[in-house]
C-alpha positions as CSV (number, residue, x, y, z in Angstrom):
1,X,-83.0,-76.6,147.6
2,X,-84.0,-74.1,150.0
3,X,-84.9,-70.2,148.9
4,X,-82.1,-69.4,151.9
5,X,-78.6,-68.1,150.5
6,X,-76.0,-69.3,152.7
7,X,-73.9,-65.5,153.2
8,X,-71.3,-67.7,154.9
9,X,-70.1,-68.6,151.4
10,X,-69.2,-65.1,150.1
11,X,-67.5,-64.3,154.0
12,X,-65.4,-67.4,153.7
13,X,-64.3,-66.4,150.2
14,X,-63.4,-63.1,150.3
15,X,-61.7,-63.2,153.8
16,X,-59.5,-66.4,152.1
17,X,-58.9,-65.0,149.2
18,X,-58.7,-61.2,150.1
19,X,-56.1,-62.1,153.0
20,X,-53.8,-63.8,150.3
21,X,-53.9,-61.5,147.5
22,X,-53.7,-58.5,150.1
23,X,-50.3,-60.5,151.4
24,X,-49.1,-60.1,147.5
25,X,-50.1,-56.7,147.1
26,X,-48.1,-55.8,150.5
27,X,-44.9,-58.0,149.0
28,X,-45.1,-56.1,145.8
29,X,-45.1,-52.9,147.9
30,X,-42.4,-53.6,149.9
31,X,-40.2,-54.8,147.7
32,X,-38.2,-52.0,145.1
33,X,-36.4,-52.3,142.0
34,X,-37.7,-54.4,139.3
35,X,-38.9,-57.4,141.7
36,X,-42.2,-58.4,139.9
37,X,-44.3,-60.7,142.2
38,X,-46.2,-62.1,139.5
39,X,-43.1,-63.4,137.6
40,X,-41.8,-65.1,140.9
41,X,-42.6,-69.1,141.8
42,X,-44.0,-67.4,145.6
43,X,-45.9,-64.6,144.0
44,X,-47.8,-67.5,141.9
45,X,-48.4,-69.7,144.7
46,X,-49.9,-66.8,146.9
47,X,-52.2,-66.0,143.9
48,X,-53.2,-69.5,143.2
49,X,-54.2,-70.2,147.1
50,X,-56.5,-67.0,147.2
51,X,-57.9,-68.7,144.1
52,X,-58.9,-71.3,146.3
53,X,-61.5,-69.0,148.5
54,X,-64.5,-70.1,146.4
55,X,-63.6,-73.6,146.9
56,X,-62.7,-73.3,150.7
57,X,-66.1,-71.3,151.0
58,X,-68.3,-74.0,149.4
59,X,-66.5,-76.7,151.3
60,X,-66.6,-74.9,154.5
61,X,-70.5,-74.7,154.2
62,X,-71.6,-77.5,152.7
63,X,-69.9,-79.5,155.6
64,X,-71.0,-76.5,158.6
65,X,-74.6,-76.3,157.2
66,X,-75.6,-79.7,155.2
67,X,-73.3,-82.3,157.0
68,X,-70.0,-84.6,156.6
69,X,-72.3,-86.8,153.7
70,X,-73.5,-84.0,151.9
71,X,-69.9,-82.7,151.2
72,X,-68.5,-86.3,150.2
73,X,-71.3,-86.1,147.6
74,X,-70.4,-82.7,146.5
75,X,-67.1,-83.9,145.8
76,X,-68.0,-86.8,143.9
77,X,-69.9,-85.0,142.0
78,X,-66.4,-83.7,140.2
79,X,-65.8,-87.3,139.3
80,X,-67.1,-87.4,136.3
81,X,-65.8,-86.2,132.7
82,X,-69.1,-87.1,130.7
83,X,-70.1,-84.3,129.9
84,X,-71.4,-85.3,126.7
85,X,-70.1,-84.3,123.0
86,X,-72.2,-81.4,122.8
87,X,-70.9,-79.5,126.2
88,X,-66.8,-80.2,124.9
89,X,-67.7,-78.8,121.5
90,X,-69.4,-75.9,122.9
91,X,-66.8,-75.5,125.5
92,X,-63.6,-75.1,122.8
93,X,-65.3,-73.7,120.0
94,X,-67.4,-70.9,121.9
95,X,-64.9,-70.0,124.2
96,X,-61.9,-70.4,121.5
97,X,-63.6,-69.0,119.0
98,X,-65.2,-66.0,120.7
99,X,-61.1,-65.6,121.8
100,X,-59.9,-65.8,118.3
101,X,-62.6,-63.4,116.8
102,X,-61.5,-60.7,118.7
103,X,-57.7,-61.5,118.4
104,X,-57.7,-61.3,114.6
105,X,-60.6,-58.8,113.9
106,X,-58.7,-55.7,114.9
107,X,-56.5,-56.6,112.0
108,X,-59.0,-55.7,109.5
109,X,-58.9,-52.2,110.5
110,X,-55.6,-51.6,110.5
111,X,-54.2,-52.9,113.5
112,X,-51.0,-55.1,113.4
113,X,-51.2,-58.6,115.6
114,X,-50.2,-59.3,119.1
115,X,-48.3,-62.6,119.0
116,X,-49.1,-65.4,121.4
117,X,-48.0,-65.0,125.0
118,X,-47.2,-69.5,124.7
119,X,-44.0,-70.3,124.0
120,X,-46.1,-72.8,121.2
121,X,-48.6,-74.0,120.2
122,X,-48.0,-77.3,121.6
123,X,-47.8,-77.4,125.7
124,X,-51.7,-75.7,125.3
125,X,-52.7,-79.2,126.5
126,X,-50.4,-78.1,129.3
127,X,-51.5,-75.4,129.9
128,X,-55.4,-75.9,129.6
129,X,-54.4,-78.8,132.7
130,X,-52.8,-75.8,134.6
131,X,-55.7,-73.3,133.8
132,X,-58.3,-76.1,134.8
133,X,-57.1,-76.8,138.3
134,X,-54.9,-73.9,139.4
135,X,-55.0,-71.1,137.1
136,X,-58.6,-69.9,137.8
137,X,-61.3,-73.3,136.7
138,X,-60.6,-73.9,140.6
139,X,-63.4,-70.8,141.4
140,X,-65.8,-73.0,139.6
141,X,-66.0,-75.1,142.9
142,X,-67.8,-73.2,145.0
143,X,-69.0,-70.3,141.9
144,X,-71.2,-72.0,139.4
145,X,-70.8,-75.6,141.4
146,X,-72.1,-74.1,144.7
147,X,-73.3,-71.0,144.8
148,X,-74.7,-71.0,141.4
149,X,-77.8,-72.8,142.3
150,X,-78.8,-71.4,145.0
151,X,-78.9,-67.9,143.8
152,X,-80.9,-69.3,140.2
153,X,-83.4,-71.0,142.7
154,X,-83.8,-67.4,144.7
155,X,-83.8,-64.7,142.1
156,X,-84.2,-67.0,138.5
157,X,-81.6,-67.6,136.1
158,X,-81.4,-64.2,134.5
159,X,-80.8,-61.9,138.2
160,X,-79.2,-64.8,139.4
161,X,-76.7,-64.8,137.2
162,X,-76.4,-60.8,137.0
163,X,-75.7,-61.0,140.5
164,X,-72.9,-63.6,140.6
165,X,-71.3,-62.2,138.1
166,X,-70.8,-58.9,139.8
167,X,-69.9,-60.4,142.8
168,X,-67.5,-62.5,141.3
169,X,-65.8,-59.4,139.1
170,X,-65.4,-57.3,142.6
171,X,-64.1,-60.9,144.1
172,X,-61.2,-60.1,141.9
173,X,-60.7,-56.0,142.7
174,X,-57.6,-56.6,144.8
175,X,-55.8,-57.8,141.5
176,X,-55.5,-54.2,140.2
177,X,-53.5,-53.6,143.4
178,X,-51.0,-56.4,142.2
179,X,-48.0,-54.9,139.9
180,X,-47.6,-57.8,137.3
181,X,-50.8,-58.8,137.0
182,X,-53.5,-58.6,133.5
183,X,-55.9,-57.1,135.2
184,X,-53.8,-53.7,135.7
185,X,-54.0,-53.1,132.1
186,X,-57.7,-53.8,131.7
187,X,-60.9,-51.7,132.5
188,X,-62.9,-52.9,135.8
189,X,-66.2,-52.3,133.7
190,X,-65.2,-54.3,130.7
191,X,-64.0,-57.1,132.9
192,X,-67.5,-57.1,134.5
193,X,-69.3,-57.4,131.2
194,X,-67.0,-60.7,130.9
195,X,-67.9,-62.1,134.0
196,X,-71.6,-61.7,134.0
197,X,-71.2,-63.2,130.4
198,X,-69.0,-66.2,131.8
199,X,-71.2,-66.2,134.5
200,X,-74.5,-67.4,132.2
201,X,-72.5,-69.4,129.8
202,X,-70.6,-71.4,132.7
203,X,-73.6,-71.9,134.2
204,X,-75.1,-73.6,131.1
205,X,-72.2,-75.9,130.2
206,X,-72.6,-77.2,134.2
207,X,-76.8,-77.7,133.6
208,X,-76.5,-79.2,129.9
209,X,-73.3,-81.5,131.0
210,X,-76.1,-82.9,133.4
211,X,-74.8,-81.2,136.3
212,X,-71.5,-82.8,135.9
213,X,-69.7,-80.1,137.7
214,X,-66.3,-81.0,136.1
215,X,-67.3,-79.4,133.7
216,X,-67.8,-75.6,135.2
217,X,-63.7,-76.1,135.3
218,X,-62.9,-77.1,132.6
219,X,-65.1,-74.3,131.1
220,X,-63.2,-72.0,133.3
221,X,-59.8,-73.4,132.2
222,X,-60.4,-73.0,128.7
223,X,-61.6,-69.5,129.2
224,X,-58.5,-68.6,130.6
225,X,-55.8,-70.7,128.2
226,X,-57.3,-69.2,125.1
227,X,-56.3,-65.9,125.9
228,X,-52.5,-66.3,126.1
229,X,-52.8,-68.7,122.8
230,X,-55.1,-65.8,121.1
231,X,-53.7,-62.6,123.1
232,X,-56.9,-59.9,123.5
233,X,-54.9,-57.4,126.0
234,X,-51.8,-55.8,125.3
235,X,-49.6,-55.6,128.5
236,X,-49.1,-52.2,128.2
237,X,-50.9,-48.4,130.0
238,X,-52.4,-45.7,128.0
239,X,-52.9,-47.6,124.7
240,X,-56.0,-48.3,122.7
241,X,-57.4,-52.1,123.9
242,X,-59.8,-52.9,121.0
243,X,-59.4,-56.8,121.3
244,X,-60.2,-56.9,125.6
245,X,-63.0,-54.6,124.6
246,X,-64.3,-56.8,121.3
247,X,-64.1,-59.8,123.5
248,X,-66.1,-58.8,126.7
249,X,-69.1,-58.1,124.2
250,X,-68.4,-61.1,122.5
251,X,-68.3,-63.3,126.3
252,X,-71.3,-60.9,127.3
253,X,-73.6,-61.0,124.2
254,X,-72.9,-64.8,124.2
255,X,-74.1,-65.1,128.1
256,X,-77.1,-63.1,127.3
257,X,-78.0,-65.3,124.3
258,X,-77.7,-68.5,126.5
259,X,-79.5,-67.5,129.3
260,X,-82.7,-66.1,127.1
261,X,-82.7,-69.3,125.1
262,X,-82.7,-71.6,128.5
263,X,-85.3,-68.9,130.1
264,X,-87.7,-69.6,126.9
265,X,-86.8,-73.7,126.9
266,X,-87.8,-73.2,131.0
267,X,-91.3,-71.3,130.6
268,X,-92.2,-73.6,127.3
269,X,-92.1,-76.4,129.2
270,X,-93.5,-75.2,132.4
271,X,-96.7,-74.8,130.2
């Protein structure tokens, strides 16, 4: 792979994705009263389609830059689900249980629960689908599946990562613009933390799956369904948010742990 980062990437993703959720944020404006974008079928559908940008931006230049065959191999390369047993269990039980830590450890100190945002228990299967292919594990296209690689191969795993995952935590700035949306209730910074933490640990599931890239979504998907099934943010302004804060630590400390262990495996064998 060459050292060269294709820029056209991140242009092509933000201008998609920007354009979209800037058309929310100027339907939230313009509408008054208690119209809540978010809660509407075409507020949902506008998010999910900015979404897309990371996707549209690999597409776009794989095809522009590497050719018509080199896409249709990117694509296959989504085909597969074997990631092997090792990548699922780490997938559910890091993500879930790094979710369900900092759900129920507030409670030890005093604080009483937040009950799940699902209606039950039973459609997360449902839901994970949803998360995997429209409610965010869609990014993982053209983030870890892309664009991953070529920043690892430029600046090593550890600044590579660092640097996709603050990119990808401004990619989702406009969101504190959209009335309805988590991200108004949490802090930008925390978020950040999470992202460069997802950032490493997505990036590992993808390389120990055998660069099954599948699995990047799925990872993804996950991330995002646990929360609603093991709430960490409280949907409310000017109140304390221990859980958001014990869980972007937990995500963070967990990406930094990862990366270290596959930066050692890397220079022990390069010996």
């Amino acid at each position: 792979m060459e050292s060269r980062i294709p820029i056209r990437f991140f242009i092509i993703t933000f201008l998609w994705s920007w354009i979209f959720i800037g058309i929310a944020i100027i339907i939230s404006h313009l509408n008054t009263g208690d119209f809540s974008l978010m809660e509407s079928g075409i507020g949902l559908l506008i998010i999910v389609f900015g979404a897309c940008g990371p996707g549209v931006g690999a597409i776009i230049s794989i095809y522009t830059i590497d050719g018509k065959d080199s896409l249709k191999n990117f694509l296959k390369s989504f085909l597969s689900i074997k990631f092997g047993w090792k990548v699922w269990i780490a997938i559910f039980l890091v993500l879930g249980g790094s979710c369900f830590i900092a759900w129920i450890m507030p409670e030890f100190f005093g604080e009483s629960r937040i009950q799940t945002f699902l209606p039950s228990v039973y459609i997360f299967p449902l839901y994970l689908l949803l998360m995997i292919f429209f409610g965010g594990g869609q990014e993982e296209i053209g983030w870890r599946g892309y664009i991953m690689p070529h920043l690892e191969n430029k600046f090593g795993l550890i600044l590579g990562g660092l640097i996709l995952g603050i990119i990808w935590a401004i990619w989702h700035l406009p969101l504190w613009l959209v009335p309805g949306s988590s991200q108004i209730y949490m802090n930008f910074f925390g978020f950040a933390l999470s992202c460069i933490g997802y950032s490493y640990f997505f990036s590992w599931v993808i390389k120990a799956s055998g660069n099954r890239l599948l699995s990047g979504l799925v990872a993804h998907g996950a991330a995002n369904a646990f929360i609603p099934l093991f709430p960490t943010l409280i949907l409310a302004k000017n109140v304390k948010q221990t859980r958001f804060w014990i869980y972007c630590i937990i995500v963070l400390a967990i990406g930094i742990i990862v990366v270290l262990a596959r930066t050692y495996r890397n220079r022990k064998y390069a010996v």
